[in-house]
C-alpha positions in Angstrom: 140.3 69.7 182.6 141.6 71.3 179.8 141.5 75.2 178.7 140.9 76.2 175.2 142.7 79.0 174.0 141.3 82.0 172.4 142.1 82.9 168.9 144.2 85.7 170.3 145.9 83.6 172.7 146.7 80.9 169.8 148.1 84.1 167.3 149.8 85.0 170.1 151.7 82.0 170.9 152.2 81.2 167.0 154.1 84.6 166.5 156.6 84.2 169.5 157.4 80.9 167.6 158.5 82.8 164.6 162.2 83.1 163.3 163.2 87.0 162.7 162.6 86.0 159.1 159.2 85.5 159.3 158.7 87.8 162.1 159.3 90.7 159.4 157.5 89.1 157.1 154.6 89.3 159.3 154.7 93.1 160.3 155.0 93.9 156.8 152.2 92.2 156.3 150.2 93.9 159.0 151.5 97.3 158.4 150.2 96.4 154.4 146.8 95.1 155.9 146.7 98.4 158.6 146.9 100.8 155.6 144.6 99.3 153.2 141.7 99.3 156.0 142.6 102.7 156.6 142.6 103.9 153.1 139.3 102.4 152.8 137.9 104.4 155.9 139.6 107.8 154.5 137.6 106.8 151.3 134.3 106.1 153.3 134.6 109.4 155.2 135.4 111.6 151.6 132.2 110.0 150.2 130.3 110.4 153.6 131.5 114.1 153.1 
């Protein structure tokens, strides 16, 4: 029987894999992808008023 892995799970997996290189590279991304979603909430909320 096998067990399918969720996305998560798979992400998960995939970053312990990664060399301290790309480790970095993929925080900075996240941090990047954190601040634009939050940005466009602060600019939801100012139009929202």
């Amino acid at each position: 029987m096998s067990i399918k892995m969720s996305n998560l799970e798979q992400i998960e997996t995939a970053i312990l894999t990664l060399s301290s290189d790309e480790f970095q590279q993929l925080r900075q991304w996240f941090f990047d992808l954190d601040y634009q979603h939050w940005d466009k909430q602060l600019e939801q909320d100012i139009a929202d008023g």
